[in-house]
N, CA, C and O of each residue as an XYZ file, in Angstrom:
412
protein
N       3.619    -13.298    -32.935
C       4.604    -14.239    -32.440
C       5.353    -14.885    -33.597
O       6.580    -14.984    -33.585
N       4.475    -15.390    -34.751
C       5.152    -15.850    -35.634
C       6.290    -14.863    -36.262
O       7.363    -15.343    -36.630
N       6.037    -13.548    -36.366
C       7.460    -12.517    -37.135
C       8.582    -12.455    -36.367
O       9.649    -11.931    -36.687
N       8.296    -13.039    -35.279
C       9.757    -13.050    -34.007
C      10.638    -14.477    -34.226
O      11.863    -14.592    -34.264
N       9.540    -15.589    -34.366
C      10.327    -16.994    -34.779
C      10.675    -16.727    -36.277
O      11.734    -17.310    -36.505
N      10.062    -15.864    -37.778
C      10.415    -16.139    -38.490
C      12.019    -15.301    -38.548
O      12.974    -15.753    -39.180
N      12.043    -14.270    -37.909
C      13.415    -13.421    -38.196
C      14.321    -14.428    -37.330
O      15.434    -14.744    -37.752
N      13.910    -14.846    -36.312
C      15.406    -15.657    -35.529
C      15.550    -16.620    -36.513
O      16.690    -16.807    -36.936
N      14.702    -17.225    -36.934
C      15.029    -18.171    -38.481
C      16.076    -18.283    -39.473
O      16.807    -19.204    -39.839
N      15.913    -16.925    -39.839
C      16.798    -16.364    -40.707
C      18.323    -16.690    -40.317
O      19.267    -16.825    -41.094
N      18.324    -16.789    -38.800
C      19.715    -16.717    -38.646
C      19.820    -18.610    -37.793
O      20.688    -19.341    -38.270
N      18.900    -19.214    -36.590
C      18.921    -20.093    -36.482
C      17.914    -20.723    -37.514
O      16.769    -20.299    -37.361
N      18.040    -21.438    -38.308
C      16.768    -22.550    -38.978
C      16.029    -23.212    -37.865
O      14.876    -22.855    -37.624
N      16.761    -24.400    -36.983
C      15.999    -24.477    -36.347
C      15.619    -24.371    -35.001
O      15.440    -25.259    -34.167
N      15.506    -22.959    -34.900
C      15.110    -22.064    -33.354
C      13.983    -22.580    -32.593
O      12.905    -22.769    -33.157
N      14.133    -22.802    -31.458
C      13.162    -23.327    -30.767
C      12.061    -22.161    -30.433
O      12.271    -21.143    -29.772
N      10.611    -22.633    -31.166
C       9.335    -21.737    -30.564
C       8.992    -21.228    -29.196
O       8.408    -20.218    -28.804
N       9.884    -22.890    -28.226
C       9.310    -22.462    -26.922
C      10.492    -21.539    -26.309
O      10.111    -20.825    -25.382
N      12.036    -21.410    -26.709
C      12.435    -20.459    -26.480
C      11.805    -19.030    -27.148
O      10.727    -18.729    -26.637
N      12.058    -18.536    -27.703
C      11.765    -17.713    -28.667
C      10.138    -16.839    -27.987
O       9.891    -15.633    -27.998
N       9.343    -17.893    -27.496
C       8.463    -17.761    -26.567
C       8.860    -16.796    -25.323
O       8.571    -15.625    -25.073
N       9.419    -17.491    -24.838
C       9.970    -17.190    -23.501
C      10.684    -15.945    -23.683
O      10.163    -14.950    -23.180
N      12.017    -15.778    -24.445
C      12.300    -13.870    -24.854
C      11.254    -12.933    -24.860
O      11.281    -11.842    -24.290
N       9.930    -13.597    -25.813
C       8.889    -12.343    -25.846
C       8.227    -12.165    -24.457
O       8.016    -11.072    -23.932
N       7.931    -13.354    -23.935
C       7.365    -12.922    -22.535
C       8.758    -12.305    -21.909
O       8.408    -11.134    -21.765
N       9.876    -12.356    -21.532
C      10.409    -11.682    -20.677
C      10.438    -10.095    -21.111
O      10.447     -9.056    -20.451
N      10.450    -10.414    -22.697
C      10.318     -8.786    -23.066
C       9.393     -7.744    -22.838
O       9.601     -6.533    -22.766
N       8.025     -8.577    -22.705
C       7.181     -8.035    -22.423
C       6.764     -6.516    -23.156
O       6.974     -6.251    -24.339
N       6.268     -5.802    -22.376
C       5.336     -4.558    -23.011
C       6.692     -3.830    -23.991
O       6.518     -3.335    -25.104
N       7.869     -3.901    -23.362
C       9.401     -3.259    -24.079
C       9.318     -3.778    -25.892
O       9.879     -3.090    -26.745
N       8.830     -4.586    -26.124
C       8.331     -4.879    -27.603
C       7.575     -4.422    -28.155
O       7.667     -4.675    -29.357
N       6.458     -3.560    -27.786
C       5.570     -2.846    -28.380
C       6.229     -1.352    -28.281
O       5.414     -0.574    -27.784
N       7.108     -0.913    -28.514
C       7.693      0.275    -28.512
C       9.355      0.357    -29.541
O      10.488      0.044    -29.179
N       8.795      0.990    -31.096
C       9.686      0.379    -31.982
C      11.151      0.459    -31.138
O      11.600     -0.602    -30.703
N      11.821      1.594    -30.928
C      12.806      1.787    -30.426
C      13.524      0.776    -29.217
O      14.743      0.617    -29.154
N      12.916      0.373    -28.632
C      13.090     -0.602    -27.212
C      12.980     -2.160    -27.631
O      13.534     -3.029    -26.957
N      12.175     -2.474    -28.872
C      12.161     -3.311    -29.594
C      13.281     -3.604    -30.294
O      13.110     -4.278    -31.310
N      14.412     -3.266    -30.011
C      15.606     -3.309    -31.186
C      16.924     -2.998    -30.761
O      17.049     -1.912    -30.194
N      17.803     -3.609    -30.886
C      18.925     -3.466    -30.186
C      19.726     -3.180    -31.251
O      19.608     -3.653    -32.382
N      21.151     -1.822    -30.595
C      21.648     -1.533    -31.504
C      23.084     -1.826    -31.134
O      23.465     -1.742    -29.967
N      23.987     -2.217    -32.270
C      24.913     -3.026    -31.819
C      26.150     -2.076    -31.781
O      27.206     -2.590    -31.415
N      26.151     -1.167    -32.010
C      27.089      0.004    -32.039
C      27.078      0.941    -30.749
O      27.849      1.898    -30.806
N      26.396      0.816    -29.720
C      25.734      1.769    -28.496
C      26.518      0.953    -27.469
O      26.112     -0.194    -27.284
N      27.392      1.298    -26.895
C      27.851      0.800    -25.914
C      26.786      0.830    -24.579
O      26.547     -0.125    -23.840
N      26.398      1.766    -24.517
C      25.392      1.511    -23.153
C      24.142      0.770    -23.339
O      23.435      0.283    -22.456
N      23.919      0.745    -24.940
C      22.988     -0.826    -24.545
C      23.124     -1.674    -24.895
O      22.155     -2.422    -25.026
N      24.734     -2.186    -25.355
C      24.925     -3.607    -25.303
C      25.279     -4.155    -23.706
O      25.300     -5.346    -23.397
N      25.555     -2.999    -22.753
C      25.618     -3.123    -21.347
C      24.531     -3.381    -20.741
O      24.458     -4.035    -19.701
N      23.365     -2.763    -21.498
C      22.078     -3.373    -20.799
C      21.733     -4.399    -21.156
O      21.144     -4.908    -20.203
N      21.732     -5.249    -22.222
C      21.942     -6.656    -22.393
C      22.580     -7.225    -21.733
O      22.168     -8.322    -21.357
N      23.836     -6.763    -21.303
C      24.496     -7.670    -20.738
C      24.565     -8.065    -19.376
O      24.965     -9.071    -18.791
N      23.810     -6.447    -18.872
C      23.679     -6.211    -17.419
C      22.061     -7.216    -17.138
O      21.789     -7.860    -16.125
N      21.363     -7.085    -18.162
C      19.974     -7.376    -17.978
C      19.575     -8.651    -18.530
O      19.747     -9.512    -17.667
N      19.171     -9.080    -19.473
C      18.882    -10.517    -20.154
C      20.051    -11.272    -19.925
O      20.040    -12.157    -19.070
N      21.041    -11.029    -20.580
C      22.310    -11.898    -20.122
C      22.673    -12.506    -18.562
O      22.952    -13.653    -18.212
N      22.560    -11.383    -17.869
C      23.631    -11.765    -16.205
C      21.578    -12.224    -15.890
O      21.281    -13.385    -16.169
N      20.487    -11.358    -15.394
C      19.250    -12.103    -15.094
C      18.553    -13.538    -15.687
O      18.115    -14.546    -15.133
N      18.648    -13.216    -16.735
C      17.490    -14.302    -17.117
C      18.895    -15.527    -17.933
O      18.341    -16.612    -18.113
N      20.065    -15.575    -18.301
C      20.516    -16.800    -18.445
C      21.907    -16.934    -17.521
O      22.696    -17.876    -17.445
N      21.906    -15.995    -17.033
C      23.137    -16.253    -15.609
C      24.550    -16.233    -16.012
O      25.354    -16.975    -15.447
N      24.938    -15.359    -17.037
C      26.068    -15.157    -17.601
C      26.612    -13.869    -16.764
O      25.994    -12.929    -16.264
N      28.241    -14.233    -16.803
C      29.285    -14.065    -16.032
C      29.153    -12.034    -17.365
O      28.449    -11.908    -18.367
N      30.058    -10.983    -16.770
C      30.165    -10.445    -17.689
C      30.764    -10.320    -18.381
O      30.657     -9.484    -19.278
N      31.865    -11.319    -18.192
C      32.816    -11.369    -19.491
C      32.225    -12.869    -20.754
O      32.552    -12.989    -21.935
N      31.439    -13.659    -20.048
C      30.649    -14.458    -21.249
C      29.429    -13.610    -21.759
O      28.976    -13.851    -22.878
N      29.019    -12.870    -21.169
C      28.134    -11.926    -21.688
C      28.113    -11.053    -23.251
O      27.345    -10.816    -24.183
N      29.909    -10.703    -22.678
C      30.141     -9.556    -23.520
C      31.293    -10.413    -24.756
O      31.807     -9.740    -25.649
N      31.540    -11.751    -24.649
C      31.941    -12.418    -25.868
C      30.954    -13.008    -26.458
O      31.003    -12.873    -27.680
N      29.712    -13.859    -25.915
C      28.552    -13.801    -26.689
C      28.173    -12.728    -27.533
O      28.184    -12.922    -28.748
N      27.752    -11.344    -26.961
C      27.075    -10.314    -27.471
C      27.930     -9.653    -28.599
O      27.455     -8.979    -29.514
N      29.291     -9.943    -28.409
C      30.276     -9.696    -29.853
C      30.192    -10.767    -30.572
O      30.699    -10.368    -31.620
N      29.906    -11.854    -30.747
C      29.640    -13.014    -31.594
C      28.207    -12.726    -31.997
O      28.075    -12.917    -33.206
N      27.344    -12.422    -31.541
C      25.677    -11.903    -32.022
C      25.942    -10.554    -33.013
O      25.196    -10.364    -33.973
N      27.202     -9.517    -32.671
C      26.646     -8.398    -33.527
C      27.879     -9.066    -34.467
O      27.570     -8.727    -35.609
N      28.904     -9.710    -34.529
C      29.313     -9.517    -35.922
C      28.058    -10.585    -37.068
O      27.774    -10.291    -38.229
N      27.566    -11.691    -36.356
C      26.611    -12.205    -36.944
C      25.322    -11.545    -37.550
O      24.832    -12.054    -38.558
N      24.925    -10.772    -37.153
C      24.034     -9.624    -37.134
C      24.692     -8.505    -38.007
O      23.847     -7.845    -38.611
N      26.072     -8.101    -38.240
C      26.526     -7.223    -38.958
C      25.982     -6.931    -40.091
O      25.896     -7.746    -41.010
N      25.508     -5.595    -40.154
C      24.873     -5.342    -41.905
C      23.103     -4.941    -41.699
O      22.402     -4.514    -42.616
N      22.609     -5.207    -40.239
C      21.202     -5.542    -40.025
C      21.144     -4.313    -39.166
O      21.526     -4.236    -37.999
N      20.476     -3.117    -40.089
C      20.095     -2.189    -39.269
C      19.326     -2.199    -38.067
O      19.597     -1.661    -36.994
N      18.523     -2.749    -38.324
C      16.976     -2.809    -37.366
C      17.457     -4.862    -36.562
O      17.023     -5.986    -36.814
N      18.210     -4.466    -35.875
C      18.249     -5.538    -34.955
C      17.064     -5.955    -34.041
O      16.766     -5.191    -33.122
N      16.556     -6.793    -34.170
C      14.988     -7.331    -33.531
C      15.657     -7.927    -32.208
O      16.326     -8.960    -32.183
N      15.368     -7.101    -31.100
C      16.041     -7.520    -29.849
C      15.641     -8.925    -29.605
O      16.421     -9.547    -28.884
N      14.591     -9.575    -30.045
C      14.025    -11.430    -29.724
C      15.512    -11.887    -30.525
O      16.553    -12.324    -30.035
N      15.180    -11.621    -31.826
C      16.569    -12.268    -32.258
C      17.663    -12.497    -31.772
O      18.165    -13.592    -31.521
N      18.162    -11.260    -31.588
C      19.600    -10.824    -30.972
C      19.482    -11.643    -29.405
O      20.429    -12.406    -29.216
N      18.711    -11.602    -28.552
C      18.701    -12.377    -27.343
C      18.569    -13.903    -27.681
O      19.177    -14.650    -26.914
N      18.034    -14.350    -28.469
C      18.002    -15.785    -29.035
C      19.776    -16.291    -29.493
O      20.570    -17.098    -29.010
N      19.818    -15.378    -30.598
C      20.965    -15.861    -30.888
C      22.152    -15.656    -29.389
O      22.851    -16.584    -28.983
N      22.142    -14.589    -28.916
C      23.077    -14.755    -27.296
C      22.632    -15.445    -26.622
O      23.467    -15.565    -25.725
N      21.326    -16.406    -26.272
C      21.546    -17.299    -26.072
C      22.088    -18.785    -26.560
O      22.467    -19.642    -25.761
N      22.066    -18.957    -27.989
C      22.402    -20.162    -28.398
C      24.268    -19.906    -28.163
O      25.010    -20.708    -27.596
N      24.753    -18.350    -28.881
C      25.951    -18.588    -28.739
C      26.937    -18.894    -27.320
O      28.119    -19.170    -27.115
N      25.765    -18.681    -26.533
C      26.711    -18.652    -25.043
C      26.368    -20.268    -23.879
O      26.698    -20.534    -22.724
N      25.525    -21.055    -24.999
C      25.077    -22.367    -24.755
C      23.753    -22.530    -23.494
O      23.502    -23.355    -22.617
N      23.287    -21.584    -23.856
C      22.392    -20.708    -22.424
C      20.363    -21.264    -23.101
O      19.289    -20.850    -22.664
N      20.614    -22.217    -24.162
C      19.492    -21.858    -24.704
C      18.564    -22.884    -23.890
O      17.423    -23.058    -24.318
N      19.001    -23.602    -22.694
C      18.212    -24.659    -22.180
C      17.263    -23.911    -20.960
O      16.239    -24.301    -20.399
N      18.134    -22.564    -20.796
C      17.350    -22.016    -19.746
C      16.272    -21.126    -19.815
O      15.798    -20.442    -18.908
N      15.904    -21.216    -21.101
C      14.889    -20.599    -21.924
C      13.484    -21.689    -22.252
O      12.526    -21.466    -22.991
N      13.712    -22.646    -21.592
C      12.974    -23.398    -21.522
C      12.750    -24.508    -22.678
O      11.876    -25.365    -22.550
């Protein structure tokens, strides 16, 4: 748990644990599988599943706030091969002001 709060770190300082929490439980078993663990920001069909899935389910974003969040996460993210999907959902939530529903 701690390598998931320390990488969102990197980008929020101070990221909330009990969010950050809450991503890994929704992520569930999909984190123990490097590939599914990691979002790639160049793949159009799975920045759609972000957007279709964590985004519109779990913080109730429209798909056009979805998909201006999730372009504000990858140019922030730009340069970061191995995108840590906790991160990347952390930071789309802070950028889309969604981070209260994360508990």
């Amino acid at each position: 748990m701690s390598d998931y709060l320390a990488d969102v770190r990197k980008y929020a300082p101070q990221a909330s644990e009990t969010a950050v929490n809450a991503i890994v439980k929704y992520c569930g078993i999909a984190l123990r599988n490097a590939d599914s663990s990691l979002v790639s920001g160049t793949d159009p069909k799975e920045l759609a599943t972000v957007r279709d899935g964590f985004a519109a389910k779990k913080l109730g974003l429209s798909a056009e706030a979805a998909d201006a969040g999730i372009a504000r996460v990858a140019e922030k993210m730009k340069g970061v091969n191995r995108k840590s999907r906790v991160t990347f959902y952390y930071l789309l939530a802070e950028a889309t002001g969604s981070l209260a529903k994360l508990g």
